[in-house]
C-alpha positions in Angstrom: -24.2 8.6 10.0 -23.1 10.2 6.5 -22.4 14.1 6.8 -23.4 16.0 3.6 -23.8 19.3 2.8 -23.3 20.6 -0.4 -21.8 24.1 0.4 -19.3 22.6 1.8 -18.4 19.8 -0.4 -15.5 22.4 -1.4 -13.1 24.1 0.9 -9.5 25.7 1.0 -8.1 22.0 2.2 -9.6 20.5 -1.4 -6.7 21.7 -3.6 -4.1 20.1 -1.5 -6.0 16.9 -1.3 -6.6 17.0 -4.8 -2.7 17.2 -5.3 -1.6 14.6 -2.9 -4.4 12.3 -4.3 -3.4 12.4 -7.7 0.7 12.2 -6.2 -0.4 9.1 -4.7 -2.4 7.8 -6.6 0.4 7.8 -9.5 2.7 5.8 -6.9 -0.2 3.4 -6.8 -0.2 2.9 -10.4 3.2 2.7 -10.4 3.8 -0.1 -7.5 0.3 -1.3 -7.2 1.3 -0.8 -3.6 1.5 2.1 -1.0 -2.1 3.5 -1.3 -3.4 3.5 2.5 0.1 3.7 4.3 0.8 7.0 2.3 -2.4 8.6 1.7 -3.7 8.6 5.5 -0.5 10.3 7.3 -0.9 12.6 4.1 -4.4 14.0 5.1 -3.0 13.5 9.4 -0.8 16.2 8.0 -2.5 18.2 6.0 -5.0 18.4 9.3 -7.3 16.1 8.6 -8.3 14.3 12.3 -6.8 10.3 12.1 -10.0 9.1 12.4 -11.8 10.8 9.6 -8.5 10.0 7.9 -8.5 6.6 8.6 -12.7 6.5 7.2 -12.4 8.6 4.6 -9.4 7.0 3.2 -10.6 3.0 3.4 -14.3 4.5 1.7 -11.8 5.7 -1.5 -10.0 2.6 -1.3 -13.0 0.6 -1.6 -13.8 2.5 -4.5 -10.5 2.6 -6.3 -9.2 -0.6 -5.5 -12.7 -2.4 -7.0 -11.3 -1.3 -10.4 -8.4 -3.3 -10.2 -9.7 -6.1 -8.9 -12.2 -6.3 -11.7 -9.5 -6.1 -14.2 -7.8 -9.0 -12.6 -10.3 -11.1 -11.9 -11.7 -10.7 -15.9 -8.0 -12.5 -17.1 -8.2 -15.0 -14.5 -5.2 -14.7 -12.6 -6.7 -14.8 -8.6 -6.2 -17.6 -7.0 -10.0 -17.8 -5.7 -9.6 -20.3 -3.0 -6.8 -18.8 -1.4 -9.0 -15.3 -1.7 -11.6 -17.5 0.0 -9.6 -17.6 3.1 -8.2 -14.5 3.4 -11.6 -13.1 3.3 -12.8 -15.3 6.0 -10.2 -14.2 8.2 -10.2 -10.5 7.2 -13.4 -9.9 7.0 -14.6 -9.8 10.7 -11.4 -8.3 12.5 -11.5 -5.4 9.5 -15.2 -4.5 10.9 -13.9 -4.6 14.3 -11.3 -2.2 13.8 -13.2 0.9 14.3 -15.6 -0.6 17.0 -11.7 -1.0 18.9 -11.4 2.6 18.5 -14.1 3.6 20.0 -13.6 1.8 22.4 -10.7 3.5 23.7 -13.0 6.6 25.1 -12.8 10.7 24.9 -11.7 11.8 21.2 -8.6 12.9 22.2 -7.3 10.0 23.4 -8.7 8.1 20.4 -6.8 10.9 18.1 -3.6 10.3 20.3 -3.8 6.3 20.3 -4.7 6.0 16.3 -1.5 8.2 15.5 0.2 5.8 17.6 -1.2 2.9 15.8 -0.4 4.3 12.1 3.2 5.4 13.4 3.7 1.4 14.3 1.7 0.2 11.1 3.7 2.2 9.3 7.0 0.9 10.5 5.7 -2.5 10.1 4.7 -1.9 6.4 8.0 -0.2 5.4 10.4 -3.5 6.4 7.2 -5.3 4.7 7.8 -3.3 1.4 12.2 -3.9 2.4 11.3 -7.4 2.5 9.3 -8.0 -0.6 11.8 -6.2 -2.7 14.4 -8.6 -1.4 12.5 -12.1 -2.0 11.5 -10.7 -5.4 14.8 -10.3 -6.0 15.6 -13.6 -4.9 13.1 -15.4 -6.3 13.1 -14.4 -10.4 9.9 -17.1 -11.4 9.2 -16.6 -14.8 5.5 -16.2 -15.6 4.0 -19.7 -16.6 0.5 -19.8 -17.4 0.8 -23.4 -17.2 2.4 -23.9 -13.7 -0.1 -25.2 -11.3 -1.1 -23.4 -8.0 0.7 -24.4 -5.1 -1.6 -26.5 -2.4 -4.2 -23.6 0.0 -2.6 -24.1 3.6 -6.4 -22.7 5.4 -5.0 -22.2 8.6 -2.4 -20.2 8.5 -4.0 -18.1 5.7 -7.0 -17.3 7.8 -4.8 -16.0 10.3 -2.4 -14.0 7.9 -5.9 -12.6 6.6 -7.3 -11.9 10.3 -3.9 -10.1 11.2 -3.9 -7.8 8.2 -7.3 -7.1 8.5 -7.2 -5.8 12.2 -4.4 -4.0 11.4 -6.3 -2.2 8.3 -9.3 -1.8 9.9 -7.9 0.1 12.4 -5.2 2.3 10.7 -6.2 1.7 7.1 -2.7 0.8 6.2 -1.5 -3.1 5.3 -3.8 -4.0 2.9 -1.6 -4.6 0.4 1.8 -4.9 1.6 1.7 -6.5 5.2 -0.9 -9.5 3.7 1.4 -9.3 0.2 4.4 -10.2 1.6 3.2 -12.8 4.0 1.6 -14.6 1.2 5.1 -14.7 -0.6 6.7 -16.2 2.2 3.2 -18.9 2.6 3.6 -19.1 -1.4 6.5 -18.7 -3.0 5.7 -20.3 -6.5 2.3 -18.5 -7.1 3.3 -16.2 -9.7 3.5 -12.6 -9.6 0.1 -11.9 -11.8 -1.6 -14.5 -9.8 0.1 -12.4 -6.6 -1.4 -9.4 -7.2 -4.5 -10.6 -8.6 -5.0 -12.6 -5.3 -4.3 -9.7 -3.0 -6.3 -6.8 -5.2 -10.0 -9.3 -4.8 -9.2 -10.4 -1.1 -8.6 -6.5 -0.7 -12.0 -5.5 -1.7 -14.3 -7.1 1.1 -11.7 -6.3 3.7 -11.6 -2.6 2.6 -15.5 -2.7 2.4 -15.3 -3.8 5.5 -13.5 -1.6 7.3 -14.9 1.5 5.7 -18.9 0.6 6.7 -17.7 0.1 10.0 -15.6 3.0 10.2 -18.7 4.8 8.7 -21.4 3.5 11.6 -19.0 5.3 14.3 -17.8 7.9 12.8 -19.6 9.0 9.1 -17.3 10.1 6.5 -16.6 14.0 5.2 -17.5 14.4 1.4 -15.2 17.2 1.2 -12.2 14.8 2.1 -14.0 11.8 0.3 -14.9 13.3 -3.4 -11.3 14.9 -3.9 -9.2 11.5 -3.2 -11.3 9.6 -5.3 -11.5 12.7 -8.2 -7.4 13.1 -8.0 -6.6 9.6 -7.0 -8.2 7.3 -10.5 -6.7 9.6 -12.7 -3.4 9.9 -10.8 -3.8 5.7 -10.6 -4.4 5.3 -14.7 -1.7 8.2 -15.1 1.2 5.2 -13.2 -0.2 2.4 -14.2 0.4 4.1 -17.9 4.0 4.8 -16.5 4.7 1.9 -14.9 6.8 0.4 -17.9 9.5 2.9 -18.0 10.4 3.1 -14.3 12.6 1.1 -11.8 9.9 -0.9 -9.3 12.6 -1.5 -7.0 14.1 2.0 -6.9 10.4 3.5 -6.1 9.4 0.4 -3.7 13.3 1.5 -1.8 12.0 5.4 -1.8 8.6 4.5 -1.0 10.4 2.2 2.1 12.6 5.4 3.6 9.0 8.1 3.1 7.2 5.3 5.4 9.9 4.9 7.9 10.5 8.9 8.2 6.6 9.5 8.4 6.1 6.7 11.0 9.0 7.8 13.0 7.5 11.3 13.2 3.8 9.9 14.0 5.4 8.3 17.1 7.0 11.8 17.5 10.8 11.1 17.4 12.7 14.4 17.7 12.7 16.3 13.9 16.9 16.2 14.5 16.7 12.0 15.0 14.7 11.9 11.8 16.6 14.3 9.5 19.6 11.8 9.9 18.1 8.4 9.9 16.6 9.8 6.5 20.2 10.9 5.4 21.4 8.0 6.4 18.9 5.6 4.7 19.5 8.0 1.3 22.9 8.0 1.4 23.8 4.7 2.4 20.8 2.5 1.1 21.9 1.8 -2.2 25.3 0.5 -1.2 23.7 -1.9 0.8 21.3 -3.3 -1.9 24.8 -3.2 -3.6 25.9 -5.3 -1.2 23.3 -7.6 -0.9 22.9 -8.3 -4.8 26.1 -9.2 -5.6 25.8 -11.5 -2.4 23.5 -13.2 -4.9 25.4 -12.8 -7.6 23.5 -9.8 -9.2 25.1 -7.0 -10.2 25.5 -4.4 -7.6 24.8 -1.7 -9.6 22.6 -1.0 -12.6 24.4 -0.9 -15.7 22.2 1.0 -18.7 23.7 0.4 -21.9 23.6 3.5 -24.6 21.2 3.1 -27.3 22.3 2.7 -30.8 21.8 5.5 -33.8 21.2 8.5 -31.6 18.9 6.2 -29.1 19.3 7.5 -25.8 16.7 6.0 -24.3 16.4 2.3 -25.5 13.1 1.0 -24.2 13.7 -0.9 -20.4 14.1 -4.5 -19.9 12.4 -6.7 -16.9 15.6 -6.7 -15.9 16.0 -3.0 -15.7 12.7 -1.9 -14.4 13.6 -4.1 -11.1 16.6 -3.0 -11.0 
């Protein structure tokens, strides 16, 4: 059942989700990743109940990600048959995600067990996101129109799909990152545009998914709904603008640390434990994606050259942005 009443379509709780939609949402633009696994421990902390947090926030996403998706599939870059079986597989466990919740019994131990569940996701998504960086690193295809689409394994896609859609239809988080990174390791020469383009349409009947079922158990709050999807597309357009002029790998590496810090605390590891695991990851982080570039024989550190004539800020290189 939908809740609406229009006195209380605005409370004191809608500036702050304003803010961290539009925060967010810039991340999104930024990585094109990161949306669900930061957004719903965002609203879990600014007291928003998990599982209204977990509805509200797949009902946005199904919104905001349709967008992208339609923008993608316009230049032709998904990879339609592969989408074909991720959707087959993702599609049913996604619905069943909330049902699972319920199942569980009194509210308070569904609260308890979906913090839980989005402190592992979480976890799981951040060495997802660690992982990516490093086979994108590895990997360096250039972008070939021409290059033919490697052969659809079904199998083993339809169970990639089923996984990450159980996992998103009951925490809302994985959408992108878990079911990305698995199909660079089923695909490694699909090409990056066809990548994303692949995982933004397969995203949109999963999230759909998800989100009507979440809404048949539990309804959705328009006061927590309207402001993510009011500060979230502008905050979206706002990276996706910006997305150019900053280092992907630098923000994927931050966004990494903010998901293992925020899972960590979800799964309620002592404050003390996660102040230096955090200080550690900061600290000691980059020297060891030092480390493992010039393993490759990258550079281990950035090197930005000065501009010429005054230019201080020569315009960034593919090189550059990935750092």
């Amino acid at each position: 059942m939908v809740h609406l009443a229009t006195s209380d379509l605005i409370t004191h709780d809608t500036p702050g989700i304003l803010a961290v939609a539009f925060l967010i949402g810039i991340v999104v633009g930024l990585t094109g990743m990161g949306g669900g696994a930061l957004m719903t421990p965002a609203l879990i902390f600014l007291g928003v109940p998990p599982t209204a947090a977990v509805a509200n926030d797949l009902t946005a996403a199904a919104i905001n990600k349709s967008v992208g998706a339609a923008v993608h599939y316009k230049h032709g870059s998904p990879n339609l048959q592969l989408a074909k079986w991720l959707i087959i597989g993702s599609v049913p466990t996604s619905f069943a995600g909330a049902w699972i919740i319920k199942a569980i019994g009194a509210d308070k131990d569904q609260q308890a067990f979906l913090k839980m569940a989005i402190g592992i996701a979480l976890l799981i998504t951040a060495v997802t996101f660690s992982l990516r960086i490093y086979l994108e690193m590895r990997r360096h295809l250039p972008e070939d129109p021409d290059r033919p689409d490697p052969r659809v394994r079904p199998l083993p896609t339809l169970i990639v799909g089923a996984v990450g859609g159980l996992l998103v239809g009951m925490t809302s988080v994985g959408s992108g990152s878990l079911i990305m990174i698995s199909l660079l390791l089923l695909y490694p020469t699909l090409s990056a545009r066809k990548l994303v383009g692949t995982d933004l349409v397969q995203a949109i009947p999963l999230v759909l998914s998800a989100s009507i079922s979440h809404i048949l158990v539990s309804g959705i709050q328009w006061d927590v709904l309207i402001p993510l999807i009011v500060g979230g597309s502008p905050g979206t357009f706002l990276g996706a603008r910006l997305a150019g002029f900053v280092s992907q790998s630098i923000l994927r590496r931050g966004i990494a640390i903010v998901l293992t810090l925020t899972g960590l605390g979800l799964l309620k590891v002592p404050p003390v434990t996660v102040g230096i695991l955090g200080a550690a990851m900061v600290i000691l982080g980059p020297v060891v994606w030092g480390v493992i570039k010039a393993a490759h024989g990258r550079p281990a550190f950035r090197h930005v050259p000065l501009g010429h004539r005054g230019d201080r800020n020569p315009a960034p290189t593919d090189e550059s942005r990935e750092d």
